[in-house]
C-alpha positions as CSV (number, residue, x, y, z in Angstrom):
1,X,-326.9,-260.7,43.7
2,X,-323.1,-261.0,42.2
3,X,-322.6,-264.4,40.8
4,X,-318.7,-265.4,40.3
5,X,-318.6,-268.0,37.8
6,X,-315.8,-271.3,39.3
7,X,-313.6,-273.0,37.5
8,X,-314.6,-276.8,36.7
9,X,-312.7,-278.4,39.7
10,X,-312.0,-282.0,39.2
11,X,-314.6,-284.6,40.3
12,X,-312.6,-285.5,43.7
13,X,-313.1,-281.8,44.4
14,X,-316.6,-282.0,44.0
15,X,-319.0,-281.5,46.9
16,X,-320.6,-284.5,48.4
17,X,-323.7,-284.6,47.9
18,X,-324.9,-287.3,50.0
19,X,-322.7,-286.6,52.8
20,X,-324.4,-283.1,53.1
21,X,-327.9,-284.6,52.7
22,X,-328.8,-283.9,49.5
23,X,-332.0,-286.2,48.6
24,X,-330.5,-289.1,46.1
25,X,-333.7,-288.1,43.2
26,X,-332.7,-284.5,43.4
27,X,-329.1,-285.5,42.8
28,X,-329.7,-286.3,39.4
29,X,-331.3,-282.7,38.2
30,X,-330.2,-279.0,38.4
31,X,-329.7,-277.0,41.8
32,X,-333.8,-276.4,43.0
33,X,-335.5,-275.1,46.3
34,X,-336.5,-278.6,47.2
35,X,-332.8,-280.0,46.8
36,X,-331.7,-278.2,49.8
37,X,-329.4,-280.1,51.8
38,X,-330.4,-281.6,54.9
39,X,-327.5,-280.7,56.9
40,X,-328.2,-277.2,56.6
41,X,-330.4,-275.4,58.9
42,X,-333.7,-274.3,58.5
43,X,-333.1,-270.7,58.9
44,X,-331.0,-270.4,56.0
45,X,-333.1,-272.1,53.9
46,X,-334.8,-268.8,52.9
47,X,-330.6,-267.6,51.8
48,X,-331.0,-270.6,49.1
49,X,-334.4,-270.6,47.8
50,X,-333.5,-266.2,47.3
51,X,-329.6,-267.8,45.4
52,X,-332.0,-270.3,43.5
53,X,-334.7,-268.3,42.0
54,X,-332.5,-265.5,41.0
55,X,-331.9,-265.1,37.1
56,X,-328.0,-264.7,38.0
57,X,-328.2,-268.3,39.5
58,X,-329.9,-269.4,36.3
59,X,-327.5,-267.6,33.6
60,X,-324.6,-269.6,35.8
61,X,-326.2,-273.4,35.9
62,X,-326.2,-272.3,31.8
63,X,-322.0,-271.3,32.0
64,X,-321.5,-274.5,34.5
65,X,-322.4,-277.2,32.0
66,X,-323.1,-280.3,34.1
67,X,-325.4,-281.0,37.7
68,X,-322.1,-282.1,39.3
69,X,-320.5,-278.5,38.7
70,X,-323.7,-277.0,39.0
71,X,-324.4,-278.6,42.8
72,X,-320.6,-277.8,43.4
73,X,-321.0,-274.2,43.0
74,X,-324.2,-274.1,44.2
75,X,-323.2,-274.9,47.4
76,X,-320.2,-272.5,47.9
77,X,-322.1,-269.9,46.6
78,X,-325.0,-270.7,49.4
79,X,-321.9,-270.9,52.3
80,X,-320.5,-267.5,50.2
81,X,-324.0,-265.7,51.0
82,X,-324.6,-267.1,53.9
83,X,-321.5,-265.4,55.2
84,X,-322.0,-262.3,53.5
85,X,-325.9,-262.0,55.0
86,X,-324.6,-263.2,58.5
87,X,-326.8,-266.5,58.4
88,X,-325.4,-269.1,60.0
89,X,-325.8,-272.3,57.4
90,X,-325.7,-275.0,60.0
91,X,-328.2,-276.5,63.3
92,X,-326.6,-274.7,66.2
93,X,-325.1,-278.2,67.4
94,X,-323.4,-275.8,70.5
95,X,-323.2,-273.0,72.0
96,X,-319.9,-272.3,71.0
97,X,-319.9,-273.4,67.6
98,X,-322.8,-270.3,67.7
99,X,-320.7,-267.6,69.5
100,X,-317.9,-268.1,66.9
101,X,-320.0,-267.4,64.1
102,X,-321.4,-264.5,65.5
103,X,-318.0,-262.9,66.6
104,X,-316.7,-263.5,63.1
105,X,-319.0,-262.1,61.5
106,X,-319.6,-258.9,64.2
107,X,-315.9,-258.5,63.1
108,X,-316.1,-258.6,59.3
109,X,-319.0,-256.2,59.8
110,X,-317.1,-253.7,61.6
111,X,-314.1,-254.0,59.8
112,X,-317.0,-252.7,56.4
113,X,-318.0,-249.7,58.2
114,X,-314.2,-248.4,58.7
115,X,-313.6,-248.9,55.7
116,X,-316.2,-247.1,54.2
117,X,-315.6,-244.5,56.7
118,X,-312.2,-244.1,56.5
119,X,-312.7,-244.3,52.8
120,X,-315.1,-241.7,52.5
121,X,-314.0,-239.4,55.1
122,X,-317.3,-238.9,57.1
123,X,-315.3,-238.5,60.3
124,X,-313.1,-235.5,59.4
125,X,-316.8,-233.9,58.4
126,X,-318.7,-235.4,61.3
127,X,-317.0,-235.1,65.2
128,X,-318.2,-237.7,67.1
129,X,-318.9,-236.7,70.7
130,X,-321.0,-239.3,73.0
131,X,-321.4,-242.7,72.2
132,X,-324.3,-245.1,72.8
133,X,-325.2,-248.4,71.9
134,X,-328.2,-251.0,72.3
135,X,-328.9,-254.5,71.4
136,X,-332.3,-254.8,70.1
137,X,-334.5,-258.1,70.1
138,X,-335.7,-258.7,66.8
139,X,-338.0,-261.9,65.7
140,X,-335.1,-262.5,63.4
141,X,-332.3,-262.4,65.6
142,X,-330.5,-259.4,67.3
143,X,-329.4,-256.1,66.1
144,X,-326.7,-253.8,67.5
145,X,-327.3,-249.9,67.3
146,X,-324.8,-248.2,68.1
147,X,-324.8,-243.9,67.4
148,X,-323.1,-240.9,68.9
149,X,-323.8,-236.8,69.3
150,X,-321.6,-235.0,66.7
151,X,-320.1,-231.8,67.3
152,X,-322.0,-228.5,65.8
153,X,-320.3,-228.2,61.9
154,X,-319.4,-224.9,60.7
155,X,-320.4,-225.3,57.1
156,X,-323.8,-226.6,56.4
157,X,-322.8,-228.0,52.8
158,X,-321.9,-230.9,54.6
159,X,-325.2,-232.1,54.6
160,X,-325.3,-231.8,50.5
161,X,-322.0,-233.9,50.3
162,X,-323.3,-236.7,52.1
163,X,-325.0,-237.7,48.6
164,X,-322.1,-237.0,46.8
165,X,-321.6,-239.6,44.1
166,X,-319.1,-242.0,44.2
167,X,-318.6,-241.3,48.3
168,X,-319.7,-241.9,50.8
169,X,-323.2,-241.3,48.7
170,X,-325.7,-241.4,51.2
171,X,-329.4,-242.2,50.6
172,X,-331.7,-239.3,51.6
173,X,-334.6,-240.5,53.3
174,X,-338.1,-237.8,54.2
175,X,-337.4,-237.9,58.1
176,X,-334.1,-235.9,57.8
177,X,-331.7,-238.9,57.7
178,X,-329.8,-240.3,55.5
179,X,-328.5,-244.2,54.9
180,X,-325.9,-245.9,53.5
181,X,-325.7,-249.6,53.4
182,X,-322.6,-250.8,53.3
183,X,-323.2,-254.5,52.7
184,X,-326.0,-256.7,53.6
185,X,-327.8,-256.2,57.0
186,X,-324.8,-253.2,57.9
187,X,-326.3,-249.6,57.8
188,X,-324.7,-246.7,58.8
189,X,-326.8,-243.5,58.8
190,X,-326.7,-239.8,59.6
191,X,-329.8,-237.6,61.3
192,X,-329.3,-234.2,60.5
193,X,-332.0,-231.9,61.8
194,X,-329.8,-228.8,61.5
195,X,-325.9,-227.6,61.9
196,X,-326.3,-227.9,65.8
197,X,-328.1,-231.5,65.9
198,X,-326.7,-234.3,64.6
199,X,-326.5,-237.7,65.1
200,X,-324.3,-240.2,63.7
201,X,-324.7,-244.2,63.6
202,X,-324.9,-247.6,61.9
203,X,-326.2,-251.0,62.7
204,X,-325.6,-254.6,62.3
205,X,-328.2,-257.2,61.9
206,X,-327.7,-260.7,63.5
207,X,-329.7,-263.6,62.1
208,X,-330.6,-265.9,64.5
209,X,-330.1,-266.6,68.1
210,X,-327.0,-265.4,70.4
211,X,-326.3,-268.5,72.3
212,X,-324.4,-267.7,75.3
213,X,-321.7,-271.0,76.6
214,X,-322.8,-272.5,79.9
215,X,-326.4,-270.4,79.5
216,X,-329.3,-272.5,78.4
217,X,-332.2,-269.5,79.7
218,X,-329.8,-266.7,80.3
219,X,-331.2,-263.5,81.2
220,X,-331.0,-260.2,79.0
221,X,-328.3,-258.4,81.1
222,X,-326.4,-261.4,81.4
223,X,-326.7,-261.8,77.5
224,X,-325.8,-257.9,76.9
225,X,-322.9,-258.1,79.3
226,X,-321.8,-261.7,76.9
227,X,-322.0,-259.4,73.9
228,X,-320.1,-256.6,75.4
229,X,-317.6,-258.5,76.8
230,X,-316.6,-261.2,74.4
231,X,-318.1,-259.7,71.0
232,X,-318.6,-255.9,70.8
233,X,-316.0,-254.1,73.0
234,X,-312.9,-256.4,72.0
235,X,-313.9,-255.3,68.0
236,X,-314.2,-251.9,68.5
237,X,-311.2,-251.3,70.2
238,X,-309.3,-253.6,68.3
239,X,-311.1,-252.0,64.9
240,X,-311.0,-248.3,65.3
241,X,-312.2,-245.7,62.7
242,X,-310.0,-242.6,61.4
243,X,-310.5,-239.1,63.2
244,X,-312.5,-240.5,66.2
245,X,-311.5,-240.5,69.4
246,X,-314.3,-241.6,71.5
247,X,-313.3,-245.6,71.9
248,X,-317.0,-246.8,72.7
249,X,-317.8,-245.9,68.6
């Protein structure tokens, strides 16, 4: 876990304690796992007790000098990998409030994987043919797979540069495909059984529920056809990668 160490910010720019629902007694001592604020919700409590018990969390409450500071930056760091992890920190109050988060964060994970792609080239190697996608159910929340046929390759060192070191450095995994995470709960991943049969794809993981507006019970196609309609298909056009044409990927 990266810890950025913040500036001392003066004390009206201090974090509220109470107002967030930190407990008055725990106020008065360092950043713990029982301190966590009330008006968080309970599913990114497991986000702050991992940020709490790391021994980059510690080192910083030793840089940060004071409780005050140390709650301060405590709590943007929580909000920081909350973000990052695609947890969203508060009770979802509505619907809406919900489908926001989720679209932002769909978005910032797209806009990982072109970069990494366009960075590391994978499409000039890799032709992307047909596209497919899926949204799988997942006791944690929801997952979007999306992956596409590639074109036959004419040179089978393609599949050694994958792992090339710095990019786009691929993991190599025993059932012929290989991974790259490109942050937190984003994969992108290549099965390559020989120069005729490939597969390209990635995934995003969702924490949490998709909460569609106006749907208290909605049914799976009607949730689907909310994520293809006001999340995933308005992204991926809008967010395209390098060298593919196929505007489903």
């Amino acid at each position: 876990m990266a810890i950025q160490l913040a500036a001392a910010p003066i004390d009206k720019g201090l974090t509220d304690l109470s107002i967030i629902g930190v407990p008055e007694a725990s106020q008065k001592r360092w950043p713990t796992v029982t301190g966590y604020p009330r008006k968080f919700s309970s599913e990114a409590l497991c986000v702050w007790k991992d940020m709490v018990e790391s021994d980059e969390f510690k080192q910083a409450m030793k840089v940060w000098g004071t409780k005050d500071l140390a709650w301060h930056n405590a709590i943007q760091m929580f909000l920081s990998l909350c973000e990052d992890r695609g947890v969203f920190p508060f009770p979802n109050n509505t619907d809406t409030t919900r489908a926001e988060f989720v679209q932002d964060f769909v978005r910032r994970a797209r806009l990982k994987l072109v970069a990494f792609a366009d960075e590391s080239g994978v499409f000039q190697h890799l032709r992307v043919k047909r596209a497919f996608r899926e949204y799988v159910r997942k006791d944690t929340g929801l997952v979007i797979n999306c992956w596409a046929e590639v074109y036959p390759v004419r040179d089978p060192s393609i599949e050694s540069w994958l792992t090339k070191s710095p990019m786009p450095r691929f993991i190599k995994h025993p059932d012929s495909r290989y991974m790259k995470m490109v942050q937190s709960n984003v994969n992108m991943w290549v099965r390559w059984l020989n120069t005729s049969r490939i597969v390209i794809g990635y995934s995003i993981e969702i924490h949490g529920t998709i909460n569609v507006p106006g749907k208290k019970t909605p049914k799976r196609k009607e949730v689907d056809a909310w994520i293809d309609r006001t999340i995933w298909l308005p992204i991926v056009r809008a967010h395209r990668f390098n060298d593919v044409r196929n505007r489903l990927f």
